[in-house]
C-alpha positions as CSV (number, residue, x, y, z in Angstrom):
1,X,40.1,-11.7,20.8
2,X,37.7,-11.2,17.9
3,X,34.3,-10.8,18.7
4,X,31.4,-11.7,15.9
5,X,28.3,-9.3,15.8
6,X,25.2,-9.8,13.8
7,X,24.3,-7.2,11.3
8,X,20.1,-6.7,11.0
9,X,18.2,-5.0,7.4
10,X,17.3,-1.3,9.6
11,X,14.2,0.1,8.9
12,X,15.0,2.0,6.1
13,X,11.8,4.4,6.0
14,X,8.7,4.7,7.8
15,X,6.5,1.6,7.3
16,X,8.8,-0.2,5.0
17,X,8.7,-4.2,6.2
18,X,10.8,-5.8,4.0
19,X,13.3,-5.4,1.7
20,X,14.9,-7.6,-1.5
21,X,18.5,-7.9,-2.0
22,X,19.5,-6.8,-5.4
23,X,23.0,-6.8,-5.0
24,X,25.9,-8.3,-2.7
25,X,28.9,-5.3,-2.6
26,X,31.3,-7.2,-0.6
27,X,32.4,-11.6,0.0
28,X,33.0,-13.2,3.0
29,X,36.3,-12.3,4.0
30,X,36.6,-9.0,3.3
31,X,37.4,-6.6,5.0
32,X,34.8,-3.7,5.5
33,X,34.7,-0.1,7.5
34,X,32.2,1.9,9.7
35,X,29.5,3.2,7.1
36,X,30.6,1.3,4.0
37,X,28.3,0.0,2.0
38,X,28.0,-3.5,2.1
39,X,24.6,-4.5,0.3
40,X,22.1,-2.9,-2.2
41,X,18.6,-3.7,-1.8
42,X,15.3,-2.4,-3.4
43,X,12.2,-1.8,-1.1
44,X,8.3,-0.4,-1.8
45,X,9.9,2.8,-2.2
46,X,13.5,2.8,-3.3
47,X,16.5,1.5,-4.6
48,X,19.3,2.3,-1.1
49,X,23.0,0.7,-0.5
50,X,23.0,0.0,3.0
51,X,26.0,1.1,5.5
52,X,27.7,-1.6,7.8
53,X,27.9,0.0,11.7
54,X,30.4,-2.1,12.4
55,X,34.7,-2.4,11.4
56,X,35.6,-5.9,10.6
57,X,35.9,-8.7,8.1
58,X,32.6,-10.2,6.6
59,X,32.3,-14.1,8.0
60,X,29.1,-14.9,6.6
61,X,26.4,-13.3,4.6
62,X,23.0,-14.3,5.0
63,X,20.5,-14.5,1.4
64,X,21.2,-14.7,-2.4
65,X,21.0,-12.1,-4.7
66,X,16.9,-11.8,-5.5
67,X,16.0,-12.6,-2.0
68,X,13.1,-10.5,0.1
69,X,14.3,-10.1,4.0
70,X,11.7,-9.0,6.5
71,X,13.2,-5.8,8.5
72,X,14.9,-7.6,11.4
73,X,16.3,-10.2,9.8
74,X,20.2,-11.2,9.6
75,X,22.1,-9.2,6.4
76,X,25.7,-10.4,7.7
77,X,28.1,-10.7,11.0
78,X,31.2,-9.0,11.3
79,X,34.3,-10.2,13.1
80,X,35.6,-7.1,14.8
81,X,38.2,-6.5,17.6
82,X,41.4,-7.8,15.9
83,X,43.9,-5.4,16.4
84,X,45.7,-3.6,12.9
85,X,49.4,-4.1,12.6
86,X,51.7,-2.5,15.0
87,X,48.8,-0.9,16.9
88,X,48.5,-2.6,20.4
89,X,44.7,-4.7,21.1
90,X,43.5,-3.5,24.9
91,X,44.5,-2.3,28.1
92,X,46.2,0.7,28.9
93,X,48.0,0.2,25.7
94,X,44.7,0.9,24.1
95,X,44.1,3.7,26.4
96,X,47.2,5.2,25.2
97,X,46.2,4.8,21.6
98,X,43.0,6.5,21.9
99,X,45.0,9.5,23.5
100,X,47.0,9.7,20.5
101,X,44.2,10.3,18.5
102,X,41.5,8.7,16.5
103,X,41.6,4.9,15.5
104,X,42.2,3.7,11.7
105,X,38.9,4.1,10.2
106,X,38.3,0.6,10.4
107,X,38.9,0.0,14.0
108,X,36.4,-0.7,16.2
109,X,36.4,2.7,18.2
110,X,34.7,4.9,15.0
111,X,31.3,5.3,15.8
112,X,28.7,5.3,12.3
113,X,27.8,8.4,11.2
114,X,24.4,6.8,10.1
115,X,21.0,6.6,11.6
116,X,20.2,3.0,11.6
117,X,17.8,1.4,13.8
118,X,18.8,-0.3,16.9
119,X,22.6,0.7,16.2
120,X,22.6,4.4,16.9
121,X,25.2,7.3,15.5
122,X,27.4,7.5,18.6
123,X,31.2,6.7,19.4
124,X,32.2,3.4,21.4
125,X,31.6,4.4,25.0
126,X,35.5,5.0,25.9
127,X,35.3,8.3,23.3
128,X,31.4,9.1,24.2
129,X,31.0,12.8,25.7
130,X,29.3,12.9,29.1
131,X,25.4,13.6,28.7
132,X,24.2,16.7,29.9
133,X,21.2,16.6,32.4
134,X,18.0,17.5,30.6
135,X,16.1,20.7,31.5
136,X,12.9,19.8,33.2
137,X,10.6,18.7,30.3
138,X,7.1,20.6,29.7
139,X,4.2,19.7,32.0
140,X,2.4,18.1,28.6
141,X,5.7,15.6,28.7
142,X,5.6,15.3,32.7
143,X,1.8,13.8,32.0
144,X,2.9,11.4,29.8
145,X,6.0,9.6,31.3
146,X,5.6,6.0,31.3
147,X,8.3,4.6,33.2
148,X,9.8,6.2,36.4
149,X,13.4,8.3,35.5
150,X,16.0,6.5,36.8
151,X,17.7,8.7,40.0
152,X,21.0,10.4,37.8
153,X,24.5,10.5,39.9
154,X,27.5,12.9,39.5
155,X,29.5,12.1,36.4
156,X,32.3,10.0,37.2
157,X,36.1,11.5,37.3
158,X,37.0,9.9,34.3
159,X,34.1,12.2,32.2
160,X,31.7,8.8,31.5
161,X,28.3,8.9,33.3
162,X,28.1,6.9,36.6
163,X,26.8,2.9,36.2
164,X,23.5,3.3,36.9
165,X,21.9,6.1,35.3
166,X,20.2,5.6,32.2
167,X,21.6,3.7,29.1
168,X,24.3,5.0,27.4
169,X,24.4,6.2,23.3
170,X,21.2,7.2,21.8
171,X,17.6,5.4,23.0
172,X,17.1,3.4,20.3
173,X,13.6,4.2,18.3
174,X,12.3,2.8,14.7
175,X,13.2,6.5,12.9
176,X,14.8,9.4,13.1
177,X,11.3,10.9,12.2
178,X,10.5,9.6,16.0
179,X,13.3,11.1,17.3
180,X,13.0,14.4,15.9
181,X,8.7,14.1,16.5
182,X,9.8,13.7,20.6
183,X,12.7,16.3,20.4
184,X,10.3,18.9,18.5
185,X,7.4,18.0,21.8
186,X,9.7,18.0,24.2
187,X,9.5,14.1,25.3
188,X,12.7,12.5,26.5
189,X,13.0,9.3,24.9
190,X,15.0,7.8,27.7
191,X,11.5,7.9,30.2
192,X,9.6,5.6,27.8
193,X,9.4,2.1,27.5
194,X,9.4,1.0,23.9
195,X,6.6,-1.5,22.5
196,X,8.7,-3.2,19.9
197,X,11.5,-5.4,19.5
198,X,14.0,-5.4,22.4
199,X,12.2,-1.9,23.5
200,X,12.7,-0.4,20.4
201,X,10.5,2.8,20.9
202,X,7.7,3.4,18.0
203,X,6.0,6.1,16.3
204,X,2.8,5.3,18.1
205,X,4.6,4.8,21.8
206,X,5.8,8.7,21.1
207,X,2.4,9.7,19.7
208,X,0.3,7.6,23.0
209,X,2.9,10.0,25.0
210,X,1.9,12.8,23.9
211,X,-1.8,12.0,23.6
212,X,-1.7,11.1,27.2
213,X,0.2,14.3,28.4
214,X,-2.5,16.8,26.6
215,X,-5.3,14.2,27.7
216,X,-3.9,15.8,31.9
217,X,-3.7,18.8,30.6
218,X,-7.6,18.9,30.0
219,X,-8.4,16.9,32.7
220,X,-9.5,19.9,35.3
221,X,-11.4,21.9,32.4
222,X,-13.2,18.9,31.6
223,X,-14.3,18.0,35.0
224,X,-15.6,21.1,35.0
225,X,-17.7,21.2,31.9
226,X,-18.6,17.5,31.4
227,X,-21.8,17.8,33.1
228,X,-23.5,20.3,30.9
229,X,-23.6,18.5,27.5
230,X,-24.9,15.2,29.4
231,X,-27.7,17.7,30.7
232,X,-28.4,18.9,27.1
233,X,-28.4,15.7,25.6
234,X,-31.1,14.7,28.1
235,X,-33.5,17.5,27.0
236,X,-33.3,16.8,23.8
237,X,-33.0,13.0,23.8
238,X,-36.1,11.0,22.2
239,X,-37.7,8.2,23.8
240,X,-36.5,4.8,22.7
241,X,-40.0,3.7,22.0
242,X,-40.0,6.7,19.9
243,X,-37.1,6.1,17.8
244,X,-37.6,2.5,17.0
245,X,-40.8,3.2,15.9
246,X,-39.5,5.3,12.9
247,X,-36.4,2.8,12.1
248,X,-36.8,0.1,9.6
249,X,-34.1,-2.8,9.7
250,X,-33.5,-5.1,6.5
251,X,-31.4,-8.1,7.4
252,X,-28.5,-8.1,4.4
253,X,-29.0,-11.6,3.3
254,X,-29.6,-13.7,-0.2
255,X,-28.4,-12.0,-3.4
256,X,-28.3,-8.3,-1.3
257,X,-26.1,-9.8,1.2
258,X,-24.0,-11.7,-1.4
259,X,-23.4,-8.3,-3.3
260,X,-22.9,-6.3,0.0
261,X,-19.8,-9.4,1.1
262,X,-18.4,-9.1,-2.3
263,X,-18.3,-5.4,-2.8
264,X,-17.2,-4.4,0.4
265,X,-13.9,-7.4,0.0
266,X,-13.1,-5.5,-3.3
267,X,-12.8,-2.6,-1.4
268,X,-11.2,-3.7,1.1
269,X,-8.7,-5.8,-0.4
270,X,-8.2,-4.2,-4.3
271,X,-6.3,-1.1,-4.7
272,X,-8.6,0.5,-7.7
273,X,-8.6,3.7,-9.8
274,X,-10.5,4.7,-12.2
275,X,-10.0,6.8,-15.7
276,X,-12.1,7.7,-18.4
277,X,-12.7,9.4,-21.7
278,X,-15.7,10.8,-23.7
279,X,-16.1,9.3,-27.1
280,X,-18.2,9.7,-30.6
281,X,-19.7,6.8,-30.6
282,X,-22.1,8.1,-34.1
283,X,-20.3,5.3,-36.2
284,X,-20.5,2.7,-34.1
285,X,-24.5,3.5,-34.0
286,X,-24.3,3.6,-38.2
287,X,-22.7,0.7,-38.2
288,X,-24.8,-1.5,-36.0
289,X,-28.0,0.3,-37.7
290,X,-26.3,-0.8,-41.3
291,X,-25.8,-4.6,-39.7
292,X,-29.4,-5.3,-38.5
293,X,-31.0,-3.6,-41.7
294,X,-28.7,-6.5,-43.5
295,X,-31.1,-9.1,-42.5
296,X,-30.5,-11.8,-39.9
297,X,-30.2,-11.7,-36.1
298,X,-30.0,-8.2,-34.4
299,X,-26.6,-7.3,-33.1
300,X,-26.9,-6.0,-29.9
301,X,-24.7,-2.4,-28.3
302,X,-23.9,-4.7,-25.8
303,X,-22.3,-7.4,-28.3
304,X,-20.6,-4.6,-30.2
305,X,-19.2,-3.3,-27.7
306,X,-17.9,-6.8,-26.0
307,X,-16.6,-7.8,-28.8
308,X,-14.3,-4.2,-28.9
309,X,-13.4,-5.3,-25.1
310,X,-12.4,-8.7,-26.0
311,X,-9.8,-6.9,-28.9
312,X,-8.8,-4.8,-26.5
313,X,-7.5,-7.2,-24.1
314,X,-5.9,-9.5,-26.5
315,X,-3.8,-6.2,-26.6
316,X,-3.7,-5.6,-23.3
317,X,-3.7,-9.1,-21.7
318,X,-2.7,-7.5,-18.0
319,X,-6.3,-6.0,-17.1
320,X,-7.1,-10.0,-17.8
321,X,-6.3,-11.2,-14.9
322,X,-6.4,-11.7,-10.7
323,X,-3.5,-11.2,-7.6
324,X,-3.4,-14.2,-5.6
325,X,-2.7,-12.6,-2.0
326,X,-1.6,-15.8,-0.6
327,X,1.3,-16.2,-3.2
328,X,1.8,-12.9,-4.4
329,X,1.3,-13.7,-7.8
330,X,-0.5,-11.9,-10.8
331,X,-2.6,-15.1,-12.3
332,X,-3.1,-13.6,-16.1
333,X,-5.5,-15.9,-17.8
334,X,-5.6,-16.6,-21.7
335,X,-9.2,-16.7,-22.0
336,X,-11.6,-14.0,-21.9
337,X,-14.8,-15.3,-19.8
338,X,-16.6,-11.5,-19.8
339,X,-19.2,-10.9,-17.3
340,X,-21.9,-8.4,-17.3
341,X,-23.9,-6.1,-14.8
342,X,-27.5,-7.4,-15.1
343,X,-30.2,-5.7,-12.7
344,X,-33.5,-7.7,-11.8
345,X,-35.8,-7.2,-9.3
346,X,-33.8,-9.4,-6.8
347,X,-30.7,-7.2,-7.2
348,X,-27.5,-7.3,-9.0
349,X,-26.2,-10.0,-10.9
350,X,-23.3,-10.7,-12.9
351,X,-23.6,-13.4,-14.9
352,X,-20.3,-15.1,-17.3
353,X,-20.6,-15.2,-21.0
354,X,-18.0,-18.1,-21.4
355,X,-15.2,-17.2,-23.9
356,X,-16.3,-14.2,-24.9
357,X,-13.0,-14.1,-27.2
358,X,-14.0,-16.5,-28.8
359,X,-17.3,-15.4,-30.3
360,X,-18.6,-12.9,-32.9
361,X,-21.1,-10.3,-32.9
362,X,-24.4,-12.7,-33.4
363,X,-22.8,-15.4,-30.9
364,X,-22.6,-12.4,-28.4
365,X,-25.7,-11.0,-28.6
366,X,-27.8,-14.7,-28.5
367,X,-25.4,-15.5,-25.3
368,X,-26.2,-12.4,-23.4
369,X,-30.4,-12.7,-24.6
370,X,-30.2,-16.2,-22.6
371,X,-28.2,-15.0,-19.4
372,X,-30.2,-12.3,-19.0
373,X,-33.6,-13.7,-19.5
374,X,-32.7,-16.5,-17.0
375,X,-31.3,-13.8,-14.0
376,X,-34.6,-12.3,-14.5
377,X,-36.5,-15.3,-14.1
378,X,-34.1,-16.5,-11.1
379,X,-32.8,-19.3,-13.2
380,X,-29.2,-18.9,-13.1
381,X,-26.7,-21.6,-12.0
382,X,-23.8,-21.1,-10.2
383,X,-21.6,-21.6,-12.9
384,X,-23.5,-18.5,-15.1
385,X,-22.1,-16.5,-12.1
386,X,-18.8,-17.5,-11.8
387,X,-15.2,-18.2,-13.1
388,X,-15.6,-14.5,-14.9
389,X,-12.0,-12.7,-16.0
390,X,-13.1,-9.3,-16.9
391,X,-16.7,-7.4,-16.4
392,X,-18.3,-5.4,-18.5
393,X,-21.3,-2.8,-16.9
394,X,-23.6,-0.7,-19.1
395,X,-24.8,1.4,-16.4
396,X,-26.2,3.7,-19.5
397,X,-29.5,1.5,-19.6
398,X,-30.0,3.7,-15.9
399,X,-30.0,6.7,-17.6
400,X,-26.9,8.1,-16.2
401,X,-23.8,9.8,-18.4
402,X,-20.4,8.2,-15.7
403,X,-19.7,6.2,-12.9
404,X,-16.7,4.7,-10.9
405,X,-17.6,1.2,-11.0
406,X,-16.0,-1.2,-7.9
407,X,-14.1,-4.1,-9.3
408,X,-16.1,-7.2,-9.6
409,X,-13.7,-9.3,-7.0
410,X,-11.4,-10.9,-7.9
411,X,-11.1,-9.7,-11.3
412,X,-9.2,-6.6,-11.9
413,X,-11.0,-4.6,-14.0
414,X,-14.4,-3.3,-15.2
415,X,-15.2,-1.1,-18.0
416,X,-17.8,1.1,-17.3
417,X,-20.5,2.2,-20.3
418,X,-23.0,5.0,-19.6
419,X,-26.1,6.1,-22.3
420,X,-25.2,7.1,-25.5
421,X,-26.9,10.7,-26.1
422,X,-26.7,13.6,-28.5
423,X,-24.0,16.2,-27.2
424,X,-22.3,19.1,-29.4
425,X,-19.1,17.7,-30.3
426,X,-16.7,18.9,-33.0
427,X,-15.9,17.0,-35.6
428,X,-13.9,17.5,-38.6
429,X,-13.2,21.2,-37.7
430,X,-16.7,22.1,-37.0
431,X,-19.3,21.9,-34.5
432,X,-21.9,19.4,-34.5
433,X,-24.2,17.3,-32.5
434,X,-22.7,13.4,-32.5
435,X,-23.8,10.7,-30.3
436,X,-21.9,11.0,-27.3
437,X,-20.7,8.4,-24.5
438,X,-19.0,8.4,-21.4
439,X,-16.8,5.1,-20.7
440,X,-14.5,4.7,-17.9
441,X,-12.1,2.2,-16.5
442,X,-11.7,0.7,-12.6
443,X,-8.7,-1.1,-12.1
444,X,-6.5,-2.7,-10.2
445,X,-3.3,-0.7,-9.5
446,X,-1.1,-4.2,-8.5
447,X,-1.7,-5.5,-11.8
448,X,-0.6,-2.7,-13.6
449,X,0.4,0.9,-14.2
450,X,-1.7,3.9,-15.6
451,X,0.2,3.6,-18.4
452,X,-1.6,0.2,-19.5
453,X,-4.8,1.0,-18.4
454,X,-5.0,4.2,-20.4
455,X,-3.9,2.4,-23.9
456,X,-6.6,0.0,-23.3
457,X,-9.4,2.5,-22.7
458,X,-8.1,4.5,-25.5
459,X,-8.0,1.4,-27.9
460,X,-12.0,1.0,-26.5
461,X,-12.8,4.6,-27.5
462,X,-11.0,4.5,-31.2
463,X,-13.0,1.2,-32.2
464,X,-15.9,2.9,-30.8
465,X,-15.2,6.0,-33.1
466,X,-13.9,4.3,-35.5
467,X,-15.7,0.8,-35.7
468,X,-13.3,0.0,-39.3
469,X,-10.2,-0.5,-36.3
470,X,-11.9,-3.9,-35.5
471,X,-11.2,-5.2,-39.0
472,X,-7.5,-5.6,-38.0
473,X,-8.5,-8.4,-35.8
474,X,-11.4,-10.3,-37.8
């Protein structure tokens, strides 16, 4: 009688979770061997077709083409057990066959010749070899035995191990990695008690093993030398009195604490990296210098070079954007809401110049002359601090050449300006002193690749060489 077994996605590498089905390689109703392929998916790491354990036909597969399974989950189920024409289906009939020689290779009796977890690489137990008994393991292993070892009996006549020693075919573990990490130490797998699933045995059960056994192994020396450092440590120990006297405590709270909670979630949550370029930036200075002697307002370096951002991420519209955790979604926005570092004397702000794409050079500078004259004077509303898409730090006004700036959460990027000074620099062939900056780009690695990140930070540095590139887009 046919018996149906469940197939399960293996963990296909260390610390892979999931897994997306790219492609279906076989229907229900066919018919499928040990080790043949039987699904193609894609995971963090790579594209793998994934082997079948089991001899059968397909009766149900489980997830369309497109769809992300969680490692564990159902791939299929396999009826197996049907007997192949002319070949008889159990008993000593079967015994018989399997003195003749191997099954078909899509009988039941083939064991898989690939490591996938929970499912092993042996034979079906009539054609396993009888298991040696181990050696006695180190004394570093001894220590770190978790579960008692099952008393072993004489091999029965028939060349199986005895019903009641331990389990037959492999311990099953999450890796072969583990496997080969308790092999290489000396740890027999079949004296541990796994944590996961069904006592599938981890990385960190073998590693808390092996901790534990070397943790014994110091235990005498330690008792032996743990007193003296306590005695040190009291000779040279302060008086509390003493040290609280000379520690100062600032609670982290208002704008301080607000900055602290933010940066620390970008760090926490944002996968940044940071490139960044040296640029001539002696044209863009002309240039503003031959605005502002024109007559009218005064164009700012700021506005200048907000307004180069702004064309730059109409080009590049990824850095534009946020990840929504909860949906695992890039949200790219179509407007560009730019905010800007501001100091004052009750910390960092960053207040929102509302589309920023949207304005010229005058409407820029007037815009940032009212934001930052009202974070100074502790006038800003909430919405001057929020909703922003993309910030913009001139960290140069510090005196200071390059920085890695954190991501303003939860945008996903920040371009980073520092002061604009004279530097040898050759240009045109020759060497000559040019006003020199430093800019640099923090983003967010799930929104995009280096790649995109680099065109945009080299589009900012060619309009800030050459200022005449910004005519393409006015």
């Amino acid at each position: 009688m046919a018996q149906v077994l469940e197939f399960k996605l293996p963990d296909l590498g260390e610390g892979l979770t999931e897994a997306e089905i790219v492609r279906w390689l076989v229907e229900v109703g066919d018919v499928v061997t040990v080790d043949q392929p039987v699904v193609e998916v894609e995971t963090a790491k790579a594209m793998v077709e994934v082997p079948c354990p089991y001899g059968g036909v397909v009766t149900a597969r489980f997830g369309a083409e497109g769809t992300e399974l969680p490692v564990g989950a159902p791939l299929l189920t396999v009826a197996v057990g049907e007997p192949a024409e002319g070949r008889p289906a159990g008993g000593a009939d079967a015994s018989a066959a399997r003195a003749e020689g191997p099954r078909t290779e899509g009988s039941r009796t083939g064991g898989s010749g690939n490591v996938l977890v929970g499912y092993g690489t042996s034979e079906a137990p009539a054609r396993r070899r009888r298991v040696r008994p181990q050696p006695p393991a180190p004394a570093a292993a001894n220590g770190a035995r978790r579960t008692a070892r099952a008393v072993q009996e004489p091999p029965a006549a028939d060349g199986r191990t005895a019903t009641g020693t331990a389990p037959e075919g492999p311990v099953p573990v999450i890796s072969p990695l583990v496997r080969r990490l308790a092999r290489q130490n000396g740890l027999d797998l079949r004296e541990l008690t796994g944590s996961g699933p069904d006592g599938l045995i981890l990385r960190a059960d073998v590693e808390y093993a092996l901790r534990a056994a070397a943790a014994q192994g110091r235990t005498d020396r330690t008792d032996r030398t743990a007193g003296e450092p306590q005695r040190q440590a009291a000779r040279t120990r302060t008086s509390p009195a003493a040290e609280t006297d000379r520690i100062t405590r600032i609670p982290l709270k208002g704008i301080r604490g607000a900055v602290a909670d933010k940066l620390s979630r970008s760090r926490a949550e944002i996968p940044d990296a940071t490139c960044w370029v040296d640029a001539d930036a002696t044209e863009l200075m002309r240039t503003r210098a031959a605005v502002n002697a024109s007559g009218g307002p005064k164009i700012s370096v700021l506005a200048l070079l907000a307004r180069i951002c702004t064309a730059a991420l109409a080009r590049f519209p990824e850095l534009n954007s946020s990840v929504d955790t909860e949906a695992r979604e890039i949200v790219r926005y179509a407007d560009v809401h730019l905010g800007f570092a501001a100091q004052t004397d009750r910390g960092l702000v960053v207040p929102v110049v509302r589309d920023a794409h949207a304005r010229d050079a005058e409407s820029l500078t007037a815009e940032f002359a009212r934001l930052t004259e009202a974070a100074r004077a502790g006038t800003l509303t909430p919405a001057d601090l929020t909703g922003g898409t993309f910030t913009l730090n001139n960290y140069g006004v510090f005196g200071v050449d390059g920085s890695t700036p954190i991501v303003n959460h939860p945008e996903a990027a920040m371009l980073g300006v520092g002061r604009i000074v004279p530097k040898p620099w050759v240009h045109e062939g020759e060497l000559a002193v040019r006003q020199v900056v430093q800019l640099s780009l923090t983003f967010d690695h799930r929104v995009c690749d280096g790649g995109t990140a680099g065109g945009f930070l080299r589009y900012v540095a060619d309009c800030v060489e050459q200022p005449a590139v910004l005519l393409r887009t006015l």
